[in-house]
C-alpha positions in Angstrom: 18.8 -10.5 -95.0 20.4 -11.3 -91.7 19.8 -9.1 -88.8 23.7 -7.8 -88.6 23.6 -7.1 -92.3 20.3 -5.1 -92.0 22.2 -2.9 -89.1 25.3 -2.4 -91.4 23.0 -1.6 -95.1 20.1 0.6 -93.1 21.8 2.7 -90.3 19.0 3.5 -87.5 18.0 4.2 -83.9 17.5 0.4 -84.3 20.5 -0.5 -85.3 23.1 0.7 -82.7 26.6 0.0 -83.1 29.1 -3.1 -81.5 30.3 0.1 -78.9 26.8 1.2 -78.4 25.2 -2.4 -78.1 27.4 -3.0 -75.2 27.0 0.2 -73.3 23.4 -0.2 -73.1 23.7 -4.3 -72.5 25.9 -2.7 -68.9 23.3 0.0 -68.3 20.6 -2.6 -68.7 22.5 -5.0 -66.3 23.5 -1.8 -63.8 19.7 -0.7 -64.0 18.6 -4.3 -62.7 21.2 -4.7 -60.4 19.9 -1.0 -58.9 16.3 -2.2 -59.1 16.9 -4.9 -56.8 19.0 -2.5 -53.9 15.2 -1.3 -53.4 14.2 -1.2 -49.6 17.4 -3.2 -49.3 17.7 -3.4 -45.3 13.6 -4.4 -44.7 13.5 -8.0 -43.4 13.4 -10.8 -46.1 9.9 -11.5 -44.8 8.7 -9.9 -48.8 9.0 -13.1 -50.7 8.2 -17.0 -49.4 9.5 -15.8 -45.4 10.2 -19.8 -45.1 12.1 -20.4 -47.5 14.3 -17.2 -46.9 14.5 -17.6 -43.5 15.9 -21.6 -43.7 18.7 -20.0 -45.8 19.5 -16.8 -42.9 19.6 -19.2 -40.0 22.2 -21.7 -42.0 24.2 -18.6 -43.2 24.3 -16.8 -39.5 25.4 -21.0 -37.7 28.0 -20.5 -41.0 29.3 -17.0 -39.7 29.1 -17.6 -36.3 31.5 -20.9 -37.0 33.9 -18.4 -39.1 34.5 -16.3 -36.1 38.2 -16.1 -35.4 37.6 -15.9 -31.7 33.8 -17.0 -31.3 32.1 -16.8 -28.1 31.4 -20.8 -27.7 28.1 -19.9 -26.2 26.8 -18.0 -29.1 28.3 -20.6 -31.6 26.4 -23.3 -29.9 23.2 -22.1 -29.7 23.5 -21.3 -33.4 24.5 -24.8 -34.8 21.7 -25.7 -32.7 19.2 -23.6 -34.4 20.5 -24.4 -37.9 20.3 -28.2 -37.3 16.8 -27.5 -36.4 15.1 -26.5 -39.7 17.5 -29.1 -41.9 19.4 -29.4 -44.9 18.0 -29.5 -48.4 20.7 -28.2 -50.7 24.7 -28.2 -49.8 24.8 -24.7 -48.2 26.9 -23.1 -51.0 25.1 -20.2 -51.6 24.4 -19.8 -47.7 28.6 -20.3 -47.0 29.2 -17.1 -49.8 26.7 -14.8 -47.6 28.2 -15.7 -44.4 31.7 -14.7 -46.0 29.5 -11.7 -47.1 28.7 -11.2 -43.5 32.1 -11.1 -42.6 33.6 -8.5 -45.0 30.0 -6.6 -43.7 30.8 -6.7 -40.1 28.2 -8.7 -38.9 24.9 -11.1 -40.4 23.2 -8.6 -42.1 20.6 -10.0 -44.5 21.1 -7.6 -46.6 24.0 -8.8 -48.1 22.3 -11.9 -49.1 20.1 -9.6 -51.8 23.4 -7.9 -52.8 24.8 -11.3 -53.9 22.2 -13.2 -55.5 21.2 -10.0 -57.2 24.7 -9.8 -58.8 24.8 -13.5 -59.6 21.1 -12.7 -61.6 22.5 -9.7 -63.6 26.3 -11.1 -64.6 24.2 -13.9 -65.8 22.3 -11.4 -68.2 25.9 -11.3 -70.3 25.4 -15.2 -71.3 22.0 -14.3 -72.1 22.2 -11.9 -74.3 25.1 -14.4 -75.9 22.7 -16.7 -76.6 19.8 -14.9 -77.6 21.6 -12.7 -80.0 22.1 -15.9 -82.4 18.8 -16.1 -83.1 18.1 -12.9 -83.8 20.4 -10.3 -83.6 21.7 -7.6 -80.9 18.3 -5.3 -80.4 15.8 -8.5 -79.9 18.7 -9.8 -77.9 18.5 -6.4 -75.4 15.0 -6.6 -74.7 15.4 -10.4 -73.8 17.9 -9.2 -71.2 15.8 -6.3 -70.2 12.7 -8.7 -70.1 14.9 -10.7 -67.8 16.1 -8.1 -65.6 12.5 -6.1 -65.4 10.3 -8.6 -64.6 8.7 -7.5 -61.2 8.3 -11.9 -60.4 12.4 -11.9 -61.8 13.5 -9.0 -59.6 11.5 -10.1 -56.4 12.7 -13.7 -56.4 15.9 -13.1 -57.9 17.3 -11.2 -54.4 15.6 -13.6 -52.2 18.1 -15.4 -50.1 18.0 -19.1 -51.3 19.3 -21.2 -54.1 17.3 -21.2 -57.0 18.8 -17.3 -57.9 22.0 -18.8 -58.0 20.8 -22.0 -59.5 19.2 -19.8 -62.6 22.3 -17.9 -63.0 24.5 -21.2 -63.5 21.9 -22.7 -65.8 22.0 -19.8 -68.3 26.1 -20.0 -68.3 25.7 -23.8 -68.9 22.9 -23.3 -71.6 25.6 -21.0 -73.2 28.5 -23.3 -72.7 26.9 -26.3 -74.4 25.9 -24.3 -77.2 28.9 -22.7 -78.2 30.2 -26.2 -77.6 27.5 -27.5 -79.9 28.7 -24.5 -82.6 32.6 -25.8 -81.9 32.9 -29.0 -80.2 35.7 -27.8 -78.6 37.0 -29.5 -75.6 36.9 -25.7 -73.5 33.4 -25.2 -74.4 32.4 -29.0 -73.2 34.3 -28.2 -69.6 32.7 -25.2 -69.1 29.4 -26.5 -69.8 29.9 -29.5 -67.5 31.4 -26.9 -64.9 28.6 -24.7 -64.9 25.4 -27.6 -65.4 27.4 -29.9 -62.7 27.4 -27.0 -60.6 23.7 -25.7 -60.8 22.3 -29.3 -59.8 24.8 -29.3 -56.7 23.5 -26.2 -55.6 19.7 -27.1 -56.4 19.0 -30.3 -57.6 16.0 -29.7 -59.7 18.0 -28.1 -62.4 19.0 -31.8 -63.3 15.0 -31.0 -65.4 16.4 -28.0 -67.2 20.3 -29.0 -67.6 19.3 -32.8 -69.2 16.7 -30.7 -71.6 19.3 -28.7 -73.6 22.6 -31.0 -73.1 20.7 -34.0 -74.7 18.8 -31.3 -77.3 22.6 -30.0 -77.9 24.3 -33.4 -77.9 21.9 -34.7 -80.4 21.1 -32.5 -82.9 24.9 -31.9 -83.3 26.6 -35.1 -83.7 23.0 -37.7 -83.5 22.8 -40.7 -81.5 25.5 -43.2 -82.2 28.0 -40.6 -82.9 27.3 -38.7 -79.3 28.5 -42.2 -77.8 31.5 -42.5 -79.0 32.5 -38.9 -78.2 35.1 -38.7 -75.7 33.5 -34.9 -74.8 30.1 -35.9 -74.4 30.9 -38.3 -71.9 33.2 -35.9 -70.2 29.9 -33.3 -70.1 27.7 -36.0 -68.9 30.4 -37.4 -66.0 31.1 -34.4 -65.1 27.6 -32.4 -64.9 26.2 -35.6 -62.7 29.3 -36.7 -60.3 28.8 -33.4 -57.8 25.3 -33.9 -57.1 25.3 -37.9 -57.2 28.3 -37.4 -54.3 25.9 -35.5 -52.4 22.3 -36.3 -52.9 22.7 -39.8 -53.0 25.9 -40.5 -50.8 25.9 -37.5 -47.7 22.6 -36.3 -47.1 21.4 -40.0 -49.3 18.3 -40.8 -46.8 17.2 -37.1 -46.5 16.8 -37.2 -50.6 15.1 -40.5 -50.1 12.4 -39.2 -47.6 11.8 -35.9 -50.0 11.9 -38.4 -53.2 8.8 -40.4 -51.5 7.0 -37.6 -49.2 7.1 -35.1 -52.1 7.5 -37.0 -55.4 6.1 -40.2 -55.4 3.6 -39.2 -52.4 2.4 -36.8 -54.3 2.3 -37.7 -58.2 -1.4 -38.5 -58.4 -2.2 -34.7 -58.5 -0.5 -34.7 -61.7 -3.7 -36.6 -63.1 -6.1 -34.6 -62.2 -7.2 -32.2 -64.6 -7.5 -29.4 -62.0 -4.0 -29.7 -61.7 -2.8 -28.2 -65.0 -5.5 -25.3 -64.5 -3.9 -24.0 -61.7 -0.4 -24.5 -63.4 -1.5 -22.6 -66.3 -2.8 -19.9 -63.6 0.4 -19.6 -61.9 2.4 -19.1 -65.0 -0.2 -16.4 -66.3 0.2 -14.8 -62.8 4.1 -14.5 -63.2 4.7 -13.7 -66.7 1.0 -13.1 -68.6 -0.1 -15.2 -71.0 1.5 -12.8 -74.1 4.6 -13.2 -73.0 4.6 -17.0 -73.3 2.4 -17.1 -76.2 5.4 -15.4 -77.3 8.1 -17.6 -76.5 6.0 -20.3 -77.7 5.4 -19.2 -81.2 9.7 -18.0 -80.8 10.5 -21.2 -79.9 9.4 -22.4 -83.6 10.5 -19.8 -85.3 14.2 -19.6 -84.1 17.2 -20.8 -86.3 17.1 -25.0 -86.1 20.1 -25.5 -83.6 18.5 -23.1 -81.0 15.0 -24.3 -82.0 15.7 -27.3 -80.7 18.1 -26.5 -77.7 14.7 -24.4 -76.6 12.3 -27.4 -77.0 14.5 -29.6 -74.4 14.2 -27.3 -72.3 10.4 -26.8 -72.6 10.4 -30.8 -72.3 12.5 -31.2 -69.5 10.3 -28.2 -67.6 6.8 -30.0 -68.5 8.9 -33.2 -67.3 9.7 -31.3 -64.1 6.4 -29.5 -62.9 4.4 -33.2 -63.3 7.2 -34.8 -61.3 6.7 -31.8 -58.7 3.2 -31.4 -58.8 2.3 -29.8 -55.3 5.3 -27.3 -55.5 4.3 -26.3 -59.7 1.0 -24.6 -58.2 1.9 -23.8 -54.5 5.8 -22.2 -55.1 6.3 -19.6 -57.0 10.0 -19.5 -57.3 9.6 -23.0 -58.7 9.2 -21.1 -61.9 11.6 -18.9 -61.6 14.0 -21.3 -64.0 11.3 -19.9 -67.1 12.6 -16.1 -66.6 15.5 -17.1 -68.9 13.8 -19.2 -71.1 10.6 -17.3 -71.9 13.2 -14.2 -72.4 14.8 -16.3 -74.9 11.9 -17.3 -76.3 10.4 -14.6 -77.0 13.5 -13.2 -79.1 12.7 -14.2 -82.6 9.4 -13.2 -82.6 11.4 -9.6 -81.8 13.5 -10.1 -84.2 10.5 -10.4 -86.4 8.9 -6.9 -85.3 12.2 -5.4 -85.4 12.5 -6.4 -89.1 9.1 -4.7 -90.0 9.8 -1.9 -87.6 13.1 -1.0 -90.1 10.6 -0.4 -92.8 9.0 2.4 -91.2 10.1 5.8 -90.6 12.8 7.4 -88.0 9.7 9.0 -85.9 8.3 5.2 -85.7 11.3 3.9 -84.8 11.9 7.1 -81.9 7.9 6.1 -80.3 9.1 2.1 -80.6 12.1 3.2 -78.4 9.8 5.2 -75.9 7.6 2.7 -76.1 10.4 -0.1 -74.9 11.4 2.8 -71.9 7.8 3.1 -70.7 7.1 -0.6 -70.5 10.4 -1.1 -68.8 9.5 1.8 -66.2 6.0 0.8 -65.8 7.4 -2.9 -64.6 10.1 -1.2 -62.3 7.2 0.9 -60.7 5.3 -2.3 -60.0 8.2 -4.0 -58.7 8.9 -0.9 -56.7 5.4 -0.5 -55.2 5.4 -3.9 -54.4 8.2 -4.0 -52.1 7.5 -0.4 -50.4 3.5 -1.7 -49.9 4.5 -3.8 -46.8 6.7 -2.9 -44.3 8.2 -5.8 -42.5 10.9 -3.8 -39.8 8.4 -4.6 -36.9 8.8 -8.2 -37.4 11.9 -9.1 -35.4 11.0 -7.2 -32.5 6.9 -8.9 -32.6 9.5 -12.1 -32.6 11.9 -11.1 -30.1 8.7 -10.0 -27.8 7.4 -13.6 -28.4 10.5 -15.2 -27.9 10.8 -13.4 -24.1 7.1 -14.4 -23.4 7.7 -18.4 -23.3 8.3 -20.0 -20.0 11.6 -21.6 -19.4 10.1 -24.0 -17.2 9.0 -26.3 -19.9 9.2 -28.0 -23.5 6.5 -25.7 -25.8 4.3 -26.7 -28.6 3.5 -24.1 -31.3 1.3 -23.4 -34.2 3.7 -20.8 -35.6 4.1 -18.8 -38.8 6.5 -19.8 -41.2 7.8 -23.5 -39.5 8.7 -21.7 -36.4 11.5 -20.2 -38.6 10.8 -17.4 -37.8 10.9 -17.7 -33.8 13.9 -19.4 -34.0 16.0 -16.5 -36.0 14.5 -13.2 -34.1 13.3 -14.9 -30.9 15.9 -17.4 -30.3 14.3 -20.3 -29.9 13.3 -24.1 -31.5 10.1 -25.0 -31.2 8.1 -28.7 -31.7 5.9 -27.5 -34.5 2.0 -28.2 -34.4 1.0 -29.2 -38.0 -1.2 -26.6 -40.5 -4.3 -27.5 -42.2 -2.4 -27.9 -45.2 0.3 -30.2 -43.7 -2.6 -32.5 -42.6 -4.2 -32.1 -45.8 -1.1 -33.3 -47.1 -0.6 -36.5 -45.2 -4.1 -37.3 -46.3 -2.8 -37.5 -49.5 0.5 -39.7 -48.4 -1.9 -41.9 -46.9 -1.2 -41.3 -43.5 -3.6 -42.5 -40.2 -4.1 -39.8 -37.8 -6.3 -41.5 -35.8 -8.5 -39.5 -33.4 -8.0 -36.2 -32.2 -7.5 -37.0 -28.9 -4.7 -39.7 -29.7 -2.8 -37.2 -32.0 -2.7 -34.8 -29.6 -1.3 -36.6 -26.9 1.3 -38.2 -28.9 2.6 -34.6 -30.4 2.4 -33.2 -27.2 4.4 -35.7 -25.1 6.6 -34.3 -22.5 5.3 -30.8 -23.7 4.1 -28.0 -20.8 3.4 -25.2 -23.1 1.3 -24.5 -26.5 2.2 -21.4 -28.0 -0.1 -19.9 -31.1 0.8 -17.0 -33.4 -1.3 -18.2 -36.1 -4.7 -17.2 -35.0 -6.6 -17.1 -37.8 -5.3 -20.6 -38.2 -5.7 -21.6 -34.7 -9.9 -20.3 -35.7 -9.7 -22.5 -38.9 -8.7 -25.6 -36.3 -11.8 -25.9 -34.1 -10.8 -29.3 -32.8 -7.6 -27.9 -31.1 -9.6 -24.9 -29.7 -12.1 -26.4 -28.6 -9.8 -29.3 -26.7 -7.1 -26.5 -25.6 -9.7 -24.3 -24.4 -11.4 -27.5 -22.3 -8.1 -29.1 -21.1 -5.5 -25.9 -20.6 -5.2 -23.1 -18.7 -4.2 -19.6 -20.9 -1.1 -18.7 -19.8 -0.8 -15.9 -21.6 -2.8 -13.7 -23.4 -0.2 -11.3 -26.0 -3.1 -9.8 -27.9 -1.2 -11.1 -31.1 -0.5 -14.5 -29.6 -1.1 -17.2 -27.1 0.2 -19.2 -24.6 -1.6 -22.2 -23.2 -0.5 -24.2 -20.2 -0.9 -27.9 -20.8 -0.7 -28.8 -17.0 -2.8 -26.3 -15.2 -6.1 -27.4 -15.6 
């Protein structure tokens, strides 16, 4: 007996009706969106600072440039700063906060959280779309609130960069080309394209995820030969690739070239090194236990044959994309953050399964299952809640503004600096030449680069350079060779207690 049939022949607490099911589907999706307004105005400093911080300084040039009557000295040092850290993605995402900003009064990064926390929860309608044909409307609540309630989901899922955004659109494509797959009609195979085309523009490493279920879709619906004489499948496929080719390859085509070599190809040995998929498995385990994908593992092979196997290309084209990525699968966190959806929908025919023997049992079992559900989900908001409110961040942008007034105009500065000098340049104003990390030399190593000695690499990174500015002590301690030479051959500056400056030319 299907799941829908079981709610209309055995009436229960289990069993809620069509009105019912979408009341608590909006108070699940208004509970998340609440859960993520938590500590809303500290500094995005919570969640990989970097990353957040790349995105803030290209939203505020954005703003800035929006102005109706900008001051032209404001709006130039701005542009300045953004071209300073780059451009990885097209800044969609960072163009809708800085129209954010404006209807806010002002670049408040606050508004950031608002909006990709919104794009995470409207995307919890598709989900529980999709998940309810495999196994009904209850299982397919708890994969939303599995999706919403996850402390890893509700952390990253307000950070301010892409891959929030990026997640959303892939769960609206994933549903697009499987209604399309149910239909094959033409609106279904433009939405899906719409949707998929879009998530790669706006982060390109959902191409992983988005070829996983179309070609799963594609071919388990009409099979090979048939899929290439289909007018619609080509329209998907044209469609979901010609935004991002238009970018990545064509406007930003030698910046995707460097990060295709430096971070791909560079890098893909890790991938054959045992060691390699122990810490994968470890970073996975660390976000979402090893139950829960046990769970969508053993779902995966029990769900109805069409979304069996939209699942499994998605699984592929994951595995596919965390050996192609190997440094970022066990260093990034939010490189996982695709999985949210997919373990959530993994996970819902083995739910559908419990919820089947559950029925059996009495009212009173079926009242302490629902408590049950309430406790888990309130034990997971508490963690997510004493997570953000056990660091404070607000004294961060005035330790950065204090830095920022400390360095000497008189000369070019050097700095081993938290967070890529990002940091510095959004609170304290200013663009720094960045001394390397240990792990960006350890990372070289790998690419194969020649350093040379010491002495040589220090004089060619420090060309035309007066000042060496240090906020990262403790890595400044791990670096003995620059210690040692800046404490022979400079003249401290400065001493800030929490920082130093060094005066290349003094001594």
């Amino acid at each position: 007996m299907s799941p829908r049939k079981a709610s209309q022949t055995r009436p229960s607490l289990l069993d809620p009706s069509p009105r019912t099911t979408k009341i608590l589907l909006a108070v699940l999706l208004l509970l998340g969106f609440g859960l993520r307004m938590l500590d809303l105005t500290d500094p995005p400093l919570d969640f990989h600072s970097t990353r957040q911080l790349h995105g803030a300084i290209v939203a505020r040039s954005i703003y800035y440039e929006m102005q109706p009557d900008p001051d032209p000295d404001v709006q130039e040092r701005m542009v300045s700063m953004r071209n300073v850290v780059g451009e990885l993605e097209p800044p969609i995402l960072e163009t809708i906060v800085a129209y954010g900003y404006l209807l806010a009064g002002g670049p408040h990064l606050w508004v950031a959280r608002v909006i990709n926390s919104l794009f995470w929860v409207l995307a919890g309608i598709p989900l529980f779309g999709l998940a309810r044909r495999a196994a009904g409307d209850v299982p397919a609540l708890l994969a939303v609130a599995y999706y919403c309630f996850l402390p890893f989901a509700a952390q990253a899922s307000r950070s301010l960069q892409p891959d929030p955004f990026m997640v959303a659109l892939l769960i609206f494509g994933a549903y697009a080309a499987y209604r399309w797959s149910e239909t094959q009609e033409w609106k279904w195979a433009l939405w899906a394209a719409a949707a998929s085309g879009l998530a790669v523009l706006v982060k390109i490493v959902a191409v992983y995820i988005v070829v996983g279920y179309m070609l799963a879709l594609v071919l388990s619906t009409l099979g090979f030969k048939a899929a290439l004489r289909n007018r619609q499948v080509w329209a998907m496929a044209i469609l979901s690739a010609l935004p991002a080719a238009l970018y990545y390859l064509l406007n930003i085509g030698e910046a995707s070239g460097s990060y295709l070599q430096d971070w791909i190809l560079a890098l893909l040995p890790r991938a054959f090194v045992p060691s390699f998929y122990i810490f994968w498995v470890k970073m996975l385990d660390s976000l979402f236990s090893g139950g829960a994908l046990l769970a969508a593992g053993i779902g995966t092979l029990l769900a109805p044959p069409r979304w069996r196997t939209m699942l499994l290309g998605i699984w592929v084209g994951y595995v596919v994309y965390g050996i192609s990525l190997p440094h970022q699968t066990t260093t990034h966190s939010y490189y996982h953050l695709q999985l949210v959806p997919v373990i959530a929908l993994g996970m819902t025919p083995v739910l559908g399964v419990l919820l089947e023997q559950l029925r059996r049992q009495s009212r009173v079992w079926h009242a302490i299952a629902l408590l049950v559900v309430a406790g888990v989900l309130v034990h997971a908001a508490w963690i997510f809640r004493s997570t953000l409110f056990g660091a404070d961040f607000r004294d961060a942008p005035a330790y950065w503004a204090r830095v920022g007034r400390a360095i000497p105009h008189d000369g070019n500065t050097i700095g081993l600096v938290d967070g890529y000098g990002y940091l510095l340049n959004y609170y304290g104003g200013w663009n720094l030449r960045l001394w390397p990390i240990m792990a960006e030399f350890d990372l070289a190593e790998l690419r194969g680069s020649d350093w040379g000695s010491f002495e040589e690499y220090f004089e060619g990174r420090t060309a035309d350079v007066q000042y060496f500015l240090i906020t990262e002590l403790g890595e400044f301690e791990r670096q003995a060779e620059l210690k040692a030479y800046l404490e022979a051959n400079a003249a401290l500056y400065k001493d800030g207690g929490d920082y130093l400056i060094y005066d290349l030319g003094a001594k």
